[in-house]
FIZA-434126 format. One record per atom (N, C-alpha, C): residue number from 1; atom name; x, y, z. Coordinates in steps of 0.02 Angstrom, whole numbers. Layout:
resi NUM | name CA | x X | y Y | z Z
...
END
This chain:
resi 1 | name N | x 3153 | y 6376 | z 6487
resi 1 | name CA | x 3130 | y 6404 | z 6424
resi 1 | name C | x 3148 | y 6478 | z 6423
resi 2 | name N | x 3164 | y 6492 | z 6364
resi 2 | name CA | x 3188 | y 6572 | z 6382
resi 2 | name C | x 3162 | y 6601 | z 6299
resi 3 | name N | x 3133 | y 6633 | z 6330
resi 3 | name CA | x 3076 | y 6701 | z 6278
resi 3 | name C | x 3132 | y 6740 | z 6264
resi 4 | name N | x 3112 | y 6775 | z 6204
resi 4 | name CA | x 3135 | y 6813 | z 6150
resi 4 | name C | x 3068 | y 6877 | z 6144
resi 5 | name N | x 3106 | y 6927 | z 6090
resi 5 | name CA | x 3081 | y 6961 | z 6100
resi 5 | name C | x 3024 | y 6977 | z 6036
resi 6 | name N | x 3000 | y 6913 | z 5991
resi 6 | name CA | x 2945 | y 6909 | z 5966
resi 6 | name C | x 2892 | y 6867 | z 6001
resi 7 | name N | x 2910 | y 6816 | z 6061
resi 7 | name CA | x 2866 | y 6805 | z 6107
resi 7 | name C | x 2844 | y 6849 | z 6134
resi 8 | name N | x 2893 | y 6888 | z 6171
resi 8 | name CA | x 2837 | y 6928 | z 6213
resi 8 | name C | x 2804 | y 6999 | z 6176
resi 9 | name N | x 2823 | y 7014 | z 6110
resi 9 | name CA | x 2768 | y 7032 | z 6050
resi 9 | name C | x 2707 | y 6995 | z 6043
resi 10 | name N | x 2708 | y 6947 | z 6042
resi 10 | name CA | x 2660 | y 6910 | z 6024
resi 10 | name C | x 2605 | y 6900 | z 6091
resi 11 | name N | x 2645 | y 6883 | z 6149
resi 11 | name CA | x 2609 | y 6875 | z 6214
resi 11 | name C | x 2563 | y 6948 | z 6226
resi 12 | name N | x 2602 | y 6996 | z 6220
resi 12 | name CA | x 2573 | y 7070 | z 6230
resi 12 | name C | x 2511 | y 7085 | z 6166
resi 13 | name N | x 2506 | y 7073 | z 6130
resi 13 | name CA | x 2450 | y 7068 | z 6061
resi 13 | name C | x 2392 | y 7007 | z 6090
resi 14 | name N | x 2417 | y 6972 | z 6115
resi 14 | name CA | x 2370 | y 6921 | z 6123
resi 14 | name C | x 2342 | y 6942 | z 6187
resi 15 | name N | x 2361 | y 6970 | z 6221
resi 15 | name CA | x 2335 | y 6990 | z 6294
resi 15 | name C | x 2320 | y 7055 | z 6286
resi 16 | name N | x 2316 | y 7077 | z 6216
resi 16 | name CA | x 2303 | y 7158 | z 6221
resi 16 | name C | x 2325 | y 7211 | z 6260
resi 17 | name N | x 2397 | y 7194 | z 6256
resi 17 | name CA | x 2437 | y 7264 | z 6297
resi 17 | name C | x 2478 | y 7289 | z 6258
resi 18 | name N | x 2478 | y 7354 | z 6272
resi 18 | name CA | x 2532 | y 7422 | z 6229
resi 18 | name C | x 2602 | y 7400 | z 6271
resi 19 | name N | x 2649 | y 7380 | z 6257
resi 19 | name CA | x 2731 | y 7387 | z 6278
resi 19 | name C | x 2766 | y 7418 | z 6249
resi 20 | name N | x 2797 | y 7470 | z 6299
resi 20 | name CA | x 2838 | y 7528 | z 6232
resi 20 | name C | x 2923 | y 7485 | z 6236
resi 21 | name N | x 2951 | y 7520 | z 6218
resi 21 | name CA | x 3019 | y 7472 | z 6181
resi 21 | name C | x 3059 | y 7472 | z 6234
resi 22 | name N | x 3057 | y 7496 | z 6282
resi 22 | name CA | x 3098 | y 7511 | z 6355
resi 22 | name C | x 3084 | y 7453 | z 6414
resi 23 | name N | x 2983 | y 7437 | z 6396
resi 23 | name CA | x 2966 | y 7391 | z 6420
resi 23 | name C | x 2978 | y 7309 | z 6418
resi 24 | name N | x 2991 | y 7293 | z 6335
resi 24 | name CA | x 3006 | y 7242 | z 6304
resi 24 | name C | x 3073 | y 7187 | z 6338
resi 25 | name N | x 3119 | y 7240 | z 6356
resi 25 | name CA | x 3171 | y 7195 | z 6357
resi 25 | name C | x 3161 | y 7177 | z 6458
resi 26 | name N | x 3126 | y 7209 | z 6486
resi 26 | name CA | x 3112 | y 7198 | z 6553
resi 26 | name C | x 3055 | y 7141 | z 6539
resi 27 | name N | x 3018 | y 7127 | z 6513
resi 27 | name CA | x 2975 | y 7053 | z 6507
resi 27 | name C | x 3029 | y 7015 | z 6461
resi 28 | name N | x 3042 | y 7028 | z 6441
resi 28 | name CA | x 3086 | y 6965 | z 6403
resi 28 | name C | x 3120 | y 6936 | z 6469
resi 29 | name N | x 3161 | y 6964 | z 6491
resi 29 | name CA | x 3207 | y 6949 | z 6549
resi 29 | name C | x 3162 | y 6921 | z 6617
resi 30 | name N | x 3102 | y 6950 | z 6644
resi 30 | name CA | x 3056 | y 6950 | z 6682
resi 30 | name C | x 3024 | y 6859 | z 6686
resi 31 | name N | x 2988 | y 6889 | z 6637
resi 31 | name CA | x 2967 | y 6805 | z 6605
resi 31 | name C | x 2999 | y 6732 | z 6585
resi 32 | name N | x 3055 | y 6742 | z 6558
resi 32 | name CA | x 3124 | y 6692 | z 6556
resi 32 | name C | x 3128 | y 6677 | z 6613
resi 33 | name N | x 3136 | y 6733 | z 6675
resi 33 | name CA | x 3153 | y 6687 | z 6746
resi 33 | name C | x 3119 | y 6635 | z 6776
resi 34 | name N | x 3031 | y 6683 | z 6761
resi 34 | name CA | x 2976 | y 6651 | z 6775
resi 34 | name C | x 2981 | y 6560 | z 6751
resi 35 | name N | x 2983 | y 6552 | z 6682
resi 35 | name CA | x 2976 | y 6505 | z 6660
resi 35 | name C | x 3028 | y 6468 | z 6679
resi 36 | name N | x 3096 | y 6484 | z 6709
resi 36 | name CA | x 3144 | y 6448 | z 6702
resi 36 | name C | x 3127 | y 6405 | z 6791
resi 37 | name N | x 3101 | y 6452 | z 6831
resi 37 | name CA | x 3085 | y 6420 | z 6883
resi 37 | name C | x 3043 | y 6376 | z 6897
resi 38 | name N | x 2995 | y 6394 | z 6855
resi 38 | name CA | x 2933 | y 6335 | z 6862
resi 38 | name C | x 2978 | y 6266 | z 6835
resi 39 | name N | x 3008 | y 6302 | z 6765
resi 39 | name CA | x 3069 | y 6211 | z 6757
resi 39 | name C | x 3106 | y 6177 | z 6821
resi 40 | name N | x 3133 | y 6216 | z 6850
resi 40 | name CA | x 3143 | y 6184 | z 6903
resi 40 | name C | x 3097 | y 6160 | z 6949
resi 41 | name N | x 3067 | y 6183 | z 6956
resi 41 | name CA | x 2989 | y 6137 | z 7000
resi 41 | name C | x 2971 | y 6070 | z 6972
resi 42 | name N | x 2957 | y 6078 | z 6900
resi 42 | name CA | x 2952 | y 6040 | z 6861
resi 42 | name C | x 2988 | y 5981 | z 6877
resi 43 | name N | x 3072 | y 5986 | z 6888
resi 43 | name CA | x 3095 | y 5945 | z 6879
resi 43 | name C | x 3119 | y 5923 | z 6965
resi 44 | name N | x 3092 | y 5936 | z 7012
resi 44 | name CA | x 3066 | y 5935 | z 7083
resi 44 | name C | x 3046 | y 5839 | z 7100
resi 45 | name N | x 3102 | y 5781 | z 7118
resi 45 | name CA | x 3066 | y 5724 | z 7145
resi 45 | name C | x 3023 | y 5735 | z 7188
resi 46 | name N | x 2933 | y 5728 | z 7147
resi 46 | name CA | x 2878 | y 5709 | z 7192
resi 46 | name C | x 2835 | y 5644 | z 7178
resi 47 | name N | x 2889 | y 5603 | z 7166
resi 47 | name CA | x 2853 | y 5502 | z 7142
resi 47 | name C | x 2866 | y 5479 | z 7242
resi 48 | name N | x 2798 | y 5457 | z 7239
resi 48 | name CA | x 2770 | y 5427 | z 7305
resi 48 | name C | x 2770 | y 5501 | z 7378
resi 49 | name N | x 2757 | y 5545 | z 7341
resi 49 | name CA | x 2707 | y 5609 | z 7408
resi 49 | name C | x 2627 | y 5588 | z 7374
resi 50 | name N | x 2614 | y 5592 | z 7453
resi 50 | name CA | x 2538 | y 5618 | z 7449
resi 50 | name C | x 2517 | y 5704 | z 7424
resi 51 | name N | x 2457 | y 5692 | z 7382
resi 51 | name CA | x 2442 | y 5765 | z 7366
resi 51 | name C | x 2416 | y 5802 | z 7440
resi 52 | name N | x 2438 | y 5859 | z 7466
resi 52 | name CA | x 2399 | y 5885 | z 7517
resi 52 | name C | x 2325 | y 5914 | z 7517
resi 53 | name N | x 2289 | y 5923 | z 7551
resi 53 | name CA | x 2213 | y 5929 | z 7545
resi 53 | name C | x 2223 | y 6012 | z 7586
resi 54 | name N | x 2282 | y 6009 | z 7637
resi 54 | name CA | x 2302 | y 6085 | z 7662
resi 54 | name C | x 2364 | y 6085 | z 7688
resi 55 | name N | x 2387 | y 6142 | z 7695
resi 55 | name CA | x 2463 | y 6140 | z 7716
resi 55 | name C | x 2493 | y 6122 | z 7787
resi 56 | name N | x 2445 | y 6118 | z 7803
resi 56 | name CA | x 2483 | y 6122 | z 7906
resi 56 | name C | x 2410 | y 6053 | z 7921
resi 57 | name N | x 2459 | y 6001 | z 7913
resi 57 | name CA | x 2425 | y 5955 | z 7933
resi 57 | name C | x 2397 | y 5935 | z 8005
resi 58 | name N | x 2331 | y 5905 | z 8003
resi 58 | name CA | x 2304 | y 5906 | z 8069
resi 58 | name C | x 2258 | y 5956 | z 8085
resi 59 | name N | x 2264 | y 6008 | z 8048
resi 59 | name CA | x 2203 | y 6099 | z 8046
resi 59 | name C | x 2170 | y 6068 | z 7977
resi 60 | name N | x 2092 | y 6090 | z 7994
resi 60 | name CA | x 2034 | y 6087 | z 7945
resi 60 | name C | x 2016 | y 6150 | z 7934
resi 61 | name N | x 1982 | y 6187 | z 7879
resi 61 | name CA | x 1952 | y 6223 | z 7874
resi 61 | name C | x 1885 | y 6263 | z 7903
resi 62 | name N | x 1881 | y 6293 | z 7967
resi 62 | name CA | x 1833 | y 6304 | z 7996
resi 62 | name C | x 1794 | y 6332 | z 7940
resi 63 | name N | x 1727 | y 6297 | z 7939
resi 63 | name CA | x 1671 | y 6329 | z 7860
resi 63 | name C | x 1586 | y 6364 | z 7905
resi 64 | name N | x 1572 | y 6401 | z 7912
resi 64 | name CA | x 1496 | y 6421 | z 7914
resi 64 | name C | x 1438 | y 6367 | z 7901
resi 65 | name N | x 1402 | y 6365 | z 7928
resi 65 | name CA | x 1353 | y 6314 | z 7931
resi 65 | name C | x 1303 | y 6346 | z 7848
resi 66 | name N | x 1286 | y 6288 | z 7814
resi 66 | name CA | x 1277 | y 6330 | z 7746
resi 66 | name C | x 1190 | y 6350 | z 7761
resi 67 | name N | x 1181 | y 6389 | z 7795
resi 67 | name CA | x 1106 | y 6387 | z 7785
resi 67 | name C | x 1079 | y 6481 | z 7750
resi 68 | name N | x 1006 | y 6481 | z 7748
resi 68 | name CA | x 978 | y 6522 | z 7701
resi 68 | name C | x 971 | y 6590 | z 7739
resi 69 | name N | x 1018 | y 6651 | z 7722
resi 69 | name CA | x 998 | y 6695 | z 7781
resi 69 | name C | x 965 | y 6769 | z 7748
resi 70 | name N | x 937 | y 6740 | z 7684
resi 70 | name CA | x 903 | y 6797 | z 7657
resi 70 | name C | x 842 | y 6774 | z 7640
resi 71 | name N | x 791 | y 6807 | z 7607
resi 71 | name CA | x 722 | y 6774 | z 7574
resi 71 | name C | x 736 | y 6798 | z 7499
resi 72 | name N | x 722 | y 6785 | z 7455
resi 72 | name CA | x 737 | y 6788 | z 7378
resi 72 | name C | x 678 | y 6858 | z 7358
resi 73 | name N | x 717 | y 6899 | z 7356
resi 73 | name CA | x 684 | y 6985 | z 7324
resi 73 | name C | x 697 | y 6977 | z 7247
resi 74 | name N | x 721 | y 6922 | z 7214
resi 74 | name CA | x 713 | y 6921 | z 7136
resi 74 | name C | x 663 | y 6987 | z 7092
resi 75 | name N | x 592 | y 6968 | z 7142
resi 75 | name CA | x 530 | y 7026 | z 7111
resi 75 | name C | x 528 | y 7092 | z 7117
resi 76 | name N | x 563 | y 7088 | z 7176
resi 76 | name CA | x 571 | y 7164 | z 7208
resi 76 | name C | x 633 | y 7170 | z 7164
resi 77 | name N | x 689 | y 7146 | z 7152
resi 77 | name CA | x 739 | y 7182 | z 7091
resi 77 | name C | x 717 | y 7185 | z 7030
resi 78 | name N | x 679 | y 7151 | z 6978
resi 78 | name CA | x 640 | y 7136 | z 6952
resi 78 | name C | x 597 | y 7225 | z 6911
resi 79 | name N | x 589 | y 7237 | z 6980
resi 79 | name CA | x 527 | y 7279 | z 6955
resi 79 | name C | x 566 | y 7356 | z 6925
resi 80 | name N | x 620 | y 7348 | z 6938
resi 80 | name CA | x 653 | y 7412 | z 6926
resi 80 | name C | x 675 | y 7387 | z 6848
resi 81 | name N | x 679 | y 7328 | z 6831
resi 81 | name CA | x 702 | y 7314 | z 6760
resi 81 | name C | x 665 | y 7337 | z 6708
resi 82 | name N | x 693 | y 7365 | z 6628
resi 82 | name CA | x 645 | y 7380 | z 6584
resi 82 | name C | x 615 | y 7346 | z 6572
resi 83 | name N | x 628 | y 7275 | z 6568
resi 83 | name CA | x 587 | y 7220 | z 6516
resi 83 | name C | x 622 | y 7160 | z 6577
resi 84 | name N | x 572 | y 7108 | z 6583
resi 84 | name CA | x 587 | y 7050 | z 6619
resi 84 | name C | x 531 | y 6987 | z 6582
resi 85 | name N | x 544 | y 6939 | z 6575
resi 85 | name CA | x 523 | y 6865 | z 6536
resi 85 | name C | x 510 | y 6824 | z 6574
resi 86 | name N | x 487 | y 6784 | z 6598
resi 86 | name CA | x 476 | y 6737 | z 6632
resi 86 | name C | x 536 | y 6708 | z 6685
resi 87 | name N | x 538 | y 6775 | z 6750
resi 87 | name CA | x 592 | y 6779 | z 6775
resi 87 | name C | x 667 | y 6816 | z 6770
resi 88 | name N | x 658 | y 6831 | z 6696
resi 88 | name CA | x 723 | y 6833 | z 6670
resi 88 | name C | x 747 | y 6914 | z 6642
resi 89 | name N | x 799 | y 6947 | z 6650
resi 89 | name CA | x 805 | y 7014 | z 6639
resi 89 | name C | x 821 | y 7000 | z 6550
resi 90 | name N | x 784 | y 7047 | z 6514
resi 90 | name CA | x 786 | y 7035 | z 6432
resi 90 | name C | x 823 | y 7093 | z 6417
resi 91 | name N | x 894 | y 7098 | z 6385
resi 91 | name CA | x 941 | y 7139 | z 6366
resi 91 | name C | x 930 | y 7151 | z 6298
resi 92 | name N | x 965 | y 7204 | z 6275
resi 92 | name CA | x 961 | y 7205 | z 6197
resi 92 | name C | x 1040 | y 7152 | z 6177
resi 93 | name N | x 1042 | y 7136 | z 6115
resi 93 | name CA | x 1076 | y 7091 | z 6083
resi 93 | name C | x 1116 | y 7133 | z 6082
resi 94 | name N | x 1204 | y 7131 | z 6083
resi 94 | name CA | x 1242 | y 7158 | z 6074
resi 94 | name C | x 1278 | y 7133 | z 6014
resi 95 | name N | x 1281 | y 7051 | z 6021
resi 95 | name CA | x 1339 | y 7022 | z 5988
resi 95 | name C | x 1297 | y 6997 | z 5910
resi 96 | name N | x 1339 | y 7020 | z 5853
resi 96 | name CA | x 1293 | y 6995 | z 5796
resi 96 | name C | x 1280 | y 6925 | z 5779
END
């Protein structure tokens, strides 16, 4: 797939970024590669692989034993709040 240069107008507005005109033609070109590679992935024979669960088969994830290594100070944070509800920190409304 190869972007033009009202895509990546449009991509930069929608993602809310300033690109000055010097910038433009370096994402045009940037992004085209991007996309053109993932096509090739895309088009990558993977009919009959297993999905991997990790890369270097035979190694598991050593994980921490999940247990509780704090006591819950909720009240003690709590008390520094202006206003709190039944547990709950009460903000002013921002959004109309």
């Amino acid at each position: 797939m190869s972007l033009n240069r009202a895509d990546i107008e449009n991509i930069a507005r929608l993602a809310r970024l300033e690109l000055t005109e010097a910038e433009i033609p370096v994402y045009v070109d940037s992004l085209s590669r991007i996309f053109a590679f993932v096509g090739e992935l895309d088009r990558a024979p993977t009919t009959g692989i297993a999905p991997m669960a990790h890369p270097l088969p035979g190694l598991a994830q050593r994980l921490r034993p999940d247990e509780v290594a704090e006591t819950d100070h909720r009240e003690l944070y709590q008390r520094n709040a202006p206003r709190v509800e039944a547990g709950l920190y009460v903000v002013p409304k921002v959004i109309e």
